[in-house]
N, C-alpha and C positions, 0 to 999 in steps of 0.2 A: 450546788451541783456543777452549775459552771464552772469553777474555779480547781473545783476538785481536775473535772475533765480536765481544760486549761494545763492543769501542773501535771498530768498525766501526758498530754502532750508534750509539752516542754520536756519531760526528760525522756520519751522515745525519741523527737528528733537529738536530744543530747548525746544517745547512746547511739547512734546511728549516725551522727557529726563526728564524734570520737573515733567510731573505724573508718570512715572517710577519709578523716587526718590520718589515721594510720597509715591505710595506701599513699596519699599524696605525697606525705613526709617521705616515704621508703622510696616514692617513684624520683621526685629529687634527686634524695639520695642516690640512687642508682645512677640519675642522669650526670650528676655530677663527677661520679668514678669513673662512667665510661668517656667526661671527658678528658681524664688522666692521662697522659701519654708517659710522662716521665716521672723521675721522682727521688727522694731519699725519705726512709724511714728509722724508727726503730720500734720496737714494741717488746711486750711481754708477753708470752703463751705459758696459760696453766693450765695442764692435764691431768687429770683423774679419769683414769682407764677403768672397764667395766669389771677387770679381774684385780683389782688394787685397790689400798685403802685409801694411801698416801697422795698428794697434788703435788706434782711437779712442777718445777719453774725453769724456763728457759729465755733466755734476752735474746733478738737477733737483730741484728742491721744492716738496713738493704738498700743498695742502689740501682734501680733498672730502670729499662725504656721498654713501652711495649715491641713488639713486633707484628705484625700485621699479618703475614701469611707462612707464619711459620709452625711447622706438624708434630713441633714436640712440645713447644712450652710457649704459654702467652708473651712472656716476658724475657728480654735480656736480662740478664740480674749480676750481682756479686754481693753477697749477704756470709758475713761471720758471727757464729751462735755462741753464746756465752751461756756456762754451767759453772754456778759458784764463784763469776765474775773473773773467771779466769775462759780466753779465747779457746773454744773445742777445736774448732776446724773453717776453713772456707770454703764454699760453696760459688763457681761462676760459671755464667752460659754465655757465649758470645754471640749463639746465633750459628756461629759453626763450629765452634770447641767447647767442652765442657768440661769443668777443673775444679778437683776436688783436692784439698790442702790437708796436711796434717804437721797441725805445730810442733809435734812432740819430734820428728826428726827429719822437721823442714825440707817434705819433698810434695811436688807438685803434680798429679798422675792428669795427664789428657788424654780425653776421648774424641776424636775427631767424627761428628754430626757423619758425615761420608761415609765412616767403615764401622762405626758404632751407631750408629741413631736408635735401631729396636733396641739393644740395652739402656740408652741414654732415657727413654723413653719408659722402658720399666725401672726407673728408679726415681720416676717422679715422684710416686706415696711418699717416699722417705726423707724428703724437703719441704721446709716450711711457708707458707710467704702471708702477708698480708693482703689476703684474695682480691678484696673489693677494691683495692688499688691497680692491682698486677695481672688480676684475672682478667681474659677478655668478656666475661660475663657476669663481674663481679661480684662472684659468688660470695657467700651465701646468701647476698642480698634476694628478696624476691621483686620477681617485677613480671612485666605482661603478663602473660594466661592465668599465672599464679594468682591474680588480683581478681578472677571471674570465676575460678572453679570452685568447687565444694571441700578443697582437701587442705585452704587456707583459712584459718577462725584469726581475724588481724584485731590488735585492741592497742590503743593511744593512753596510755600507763600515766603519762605527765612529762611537767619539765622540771628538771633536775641540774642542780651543780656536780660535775665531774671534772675535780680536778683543776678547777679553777673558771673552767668550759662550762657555760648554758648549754643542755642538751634535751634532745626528745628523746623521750622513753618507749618502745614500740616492744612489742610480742607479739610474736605469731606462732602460731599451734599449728603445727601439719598435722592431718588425721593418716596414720602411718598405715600404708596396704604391704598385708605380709602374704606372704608365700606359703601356703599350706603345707608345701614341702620341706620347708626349710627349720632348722629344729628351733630358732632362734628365735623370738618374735619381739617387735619394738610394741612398747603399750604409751609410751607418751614421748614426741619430738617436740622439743623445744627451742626458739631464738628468742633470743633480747638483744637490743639496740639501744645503742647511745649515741644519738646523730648530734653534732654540733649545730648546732643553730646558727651560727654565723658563716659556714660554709657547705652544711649541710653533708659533712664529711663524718663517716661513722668510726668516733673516735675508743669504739668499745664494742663488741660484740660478745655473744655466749651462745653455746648450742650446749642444746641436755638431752641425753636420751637414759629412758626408763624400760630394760630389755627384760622377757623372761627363758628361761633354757631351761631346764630338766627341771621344774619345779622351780627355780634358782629366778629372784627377783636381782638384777643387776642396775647399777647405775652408774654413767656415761658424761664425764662433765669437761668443758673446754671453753674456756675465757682468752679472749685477745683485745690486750691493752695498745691503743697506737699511745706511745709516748712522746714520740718528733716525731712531725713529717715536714716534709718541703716538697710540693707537687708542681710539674711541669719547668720544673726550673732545676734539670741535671748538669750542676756547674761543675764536672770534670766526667765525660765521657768514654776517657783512658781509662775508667775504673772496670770499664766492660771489657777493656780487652786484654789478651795475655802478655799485654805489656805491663799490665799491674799487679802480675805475679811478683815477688821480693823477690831483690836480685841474688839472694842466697839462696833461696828454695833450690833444689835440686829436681829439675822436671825428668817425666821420665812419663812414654807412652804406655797407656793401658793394654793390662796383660789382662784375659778374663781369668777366671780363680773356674780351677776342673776340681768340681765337688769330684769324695773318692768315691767308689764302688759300694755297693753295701758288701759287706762277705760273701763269700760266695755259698752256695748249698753245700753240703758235706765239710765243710771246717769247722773245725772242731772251735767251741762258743769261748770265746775268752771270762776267763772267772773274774769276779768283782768280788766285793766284801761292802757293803754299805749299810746305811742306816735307818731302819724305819722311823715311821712317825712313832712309834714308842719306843722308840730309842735300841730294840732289839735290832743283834748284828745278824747279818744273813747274805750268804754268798751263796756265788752258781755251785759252786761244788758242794754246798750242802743239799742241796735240792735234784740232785744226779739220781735217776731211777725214775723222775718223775719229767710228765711233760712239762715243758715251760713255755709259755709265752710271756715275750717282754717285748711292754710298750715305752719307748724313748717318749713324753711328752712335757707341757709344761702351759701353768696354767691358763696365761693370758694367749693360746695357741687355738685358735677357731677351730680348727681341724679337728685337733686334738681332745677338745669337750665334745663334737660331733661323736668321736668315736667313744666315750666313755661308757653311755649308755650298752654299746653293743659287747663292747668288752665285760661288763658285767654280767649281760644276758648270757656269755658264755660263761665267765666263773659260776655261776648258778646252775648253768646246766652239767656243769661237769668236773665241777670241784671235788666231789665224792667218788669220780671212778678217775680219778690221778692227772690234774690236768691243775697247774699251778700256775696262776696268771701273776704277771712283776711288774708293776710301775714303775720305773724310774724318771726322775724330773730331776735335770742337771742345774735346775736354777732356781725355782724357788725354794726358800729356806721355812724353817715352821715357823718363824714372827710374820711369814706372809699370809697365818691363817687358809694353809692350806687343808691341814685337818678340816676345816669347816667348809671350805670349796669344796672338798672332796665330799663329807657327808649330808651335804642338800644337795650331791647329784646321785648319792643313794653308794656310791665307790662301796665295798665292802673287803676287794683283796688286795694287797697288800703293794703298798706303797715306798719307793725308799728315796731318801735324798741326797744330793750332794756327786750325783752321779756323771761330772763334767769328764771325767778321766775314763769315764766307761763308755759313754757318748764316743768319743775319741777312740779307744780301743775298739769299735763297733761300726767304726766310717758314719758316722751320723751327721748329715748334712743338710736336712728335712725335718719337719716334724707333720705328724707323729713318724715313728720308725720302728716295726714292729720285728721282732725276729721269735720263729718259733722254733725251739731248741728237744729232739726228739732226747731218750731215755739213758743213751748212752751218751749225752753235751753235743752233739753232731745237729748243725741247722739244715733246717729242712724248709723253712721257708722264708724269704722276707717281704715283705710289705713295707715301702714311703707313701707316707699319705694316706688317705681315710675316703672311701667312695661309699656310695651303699651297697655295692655287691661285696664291701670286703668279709662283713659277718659273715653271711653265707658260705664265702670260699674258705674262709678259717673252721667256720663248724665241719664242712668236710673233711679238710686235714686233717684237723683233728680227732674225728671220730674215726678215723683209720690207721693213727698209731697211738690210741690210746691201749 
């Protein structure tokens, strides 16, 4: 009976030393990022989005130094992304310019911090970096509070060879608080870590998420490979600034891009001809006598699944006294399994594809983008965007020219 106890002990405090190590290794970790100042990297990011099947691959290579009190980004940087190993474009922040490159016809657009900073600023989502290096809070690492509250389950996995690298293997489970209001809900967040052991540098990270929406189980996957780094020792500092723009580039100051107008009420609806998902052909002008509504969306578009549910509550309610709802999705093709996107959100009218040219004849500069088209092709209403009062204000519309 001793013994039994004895070994019963022994492997509570095991499994209770285990997530110990886990906080310590991550707290390390962390301390060690933030005491990063400079740097060079490179890495690998692969994505699998929640509306896709396929994992993307993207290489990028980054050179920055942090910045200490600055309101738009942690990092000075100048990082070039590579797709199919061939150079997409460059990416640099100086701190007070910010410049974006396009190799395809070598011209260099800058936005000057001063007269652009809230643009500069909304276009941070759409840049990559390797966070726990270049973030001031090296994200997505966790650390302080995180390590005391109830919404981290931490577990010490092992050590492992990566890559040549001895490394700790860490998970952490966030118990995910959703929004009762929000149609979207996460049912499983996930990290994994691959801290090196000799520097305690995390040469490997993963986040997973496990979402549900209208019925519809999705999942959410993103792996970041550090492949080189060199930290604290940025041996050429001109790469920060715009003197290491190529002295061929053609620079040229940023101009903002004036999304167009949606049409106006009373113009008469421009006619398409496209494709459904069963391959039957179907234009505006076959569907003349009857009400139309057409939604511009597409599938990896938040917005746009928001509003799907509402828009079918209307086909339902008034398919039968002439009221003809149109999908159009300018971008996804049917090897993207959209048929089956569509039918676990219950979709039941009528969808077409290939509609980049209609989008365009329609000013469509937003998604979703709804236009409802009375009996004679004359629109009567538009809609950008998806709120919850839109249902509402379209069933009235609509029940007054049907």
């Amino acid at each position: 009976m001793k013994n039994i106890l004895l070994t019963t002990g022994l492997l509570l405090f095991c499994f209770a030393s285990f997530g110990q190590d886990a906080k310590e290794i991550l707290k390390q970790s962390y301390d060690k990022c933030q005491s990063v100042q400079n740097g060079y990297y490179e890495m690998t990011k692969y994505m699998k989005y929640m509306s896709e099947k396929d994992t993307s691959k993207t290489i990028f290579k980054c050179s920055f130094k942090k910045l200490k009190d600055d309101s738009l980004y942690s990092s000075a940087f100048h990082y070039k992304v590579f797709w199919n190993d061939t150079t997409s474009f460059e990416v640099m922040y100086t701190g007070d310019d910010f410049v974006t490159t396009s190799s395809k016809d070598s011209t260099a657009t800058i936005m000057s911090k001063k007269v652009w900073a809230k643009e500069i600023k909304s276009y941070a989502h759409n840049y990559t970096f390797y966070s726990p290096l270049t973030n001031k809070k090296s994200s997505p690492l966790q650390h302080d509070s995180d390590f005391i509250d109830n919404q981290h389950l931490f577990k010490f996995i092992g050590q492992e060879n990566l890559n040549g690298a001895l490394c700790y293997h860490i998970q952490v489970n966030e118990i995910p608080e959703n929004d009762s209001t929000e149609a979207m809900k996460t049912l499983r967040q996930e990290y994994q870590y691959w801290i090196k052991k000799e520097d305690m540098i995390p040469v490997q990270y993963s986040i997973a998420f496990d979402l549900v929406m209208n019925n519809d189980t999705m999942y959410q996957y993103e792996k970041i490979v550090l492949n080189k780094y060199e930290i604290n020792n940025l041996k050429d500092e001109n790469i920060l600034t715009l003197n290491s723009i190529p002295t061929y580039y053609k620079t040229k100051d940023y101009v903002p891009y004036k999304s167009p107008d949606p049409l106006k009420k009373d113009t008469i609806a421009p006619n398409w001809e496209l494709l459904s998902l069963t391959d039957e052909k179907i234009s505006l002008k076959s569907l003349q006598g009857q009400l139309v509504l057409i939604d511009f969306f597409y599938k990896s578009c938040y917005p746009c699944m928001q509003a799907l549910p509402a828009l079918q509550a209307l086909h339902e309610k008034y398919k039968s006294k002439g009221l003809r709802i149109i999908g159009i999705d300018p971008y996804d093709k049917k090897e993207d399994d959209i048929a089956a996107f569509l039918a676990k959100r219950g979709v039941t009218y009528t969808v077409l594809l290939g509609g980049k040219d209609a989008a365009k004849d329609y000013h469509v500069s937003g998604y979703p983008t709804m236009y409802l088209i009375d009996k004679t092709g004359k629109i009567i209403f538009t809609q950008v965007g998806y709120g919850k009062d839109v249902e509402d204000t379209l069933d009235e519309i609509i029940k007054n020219n049907l």
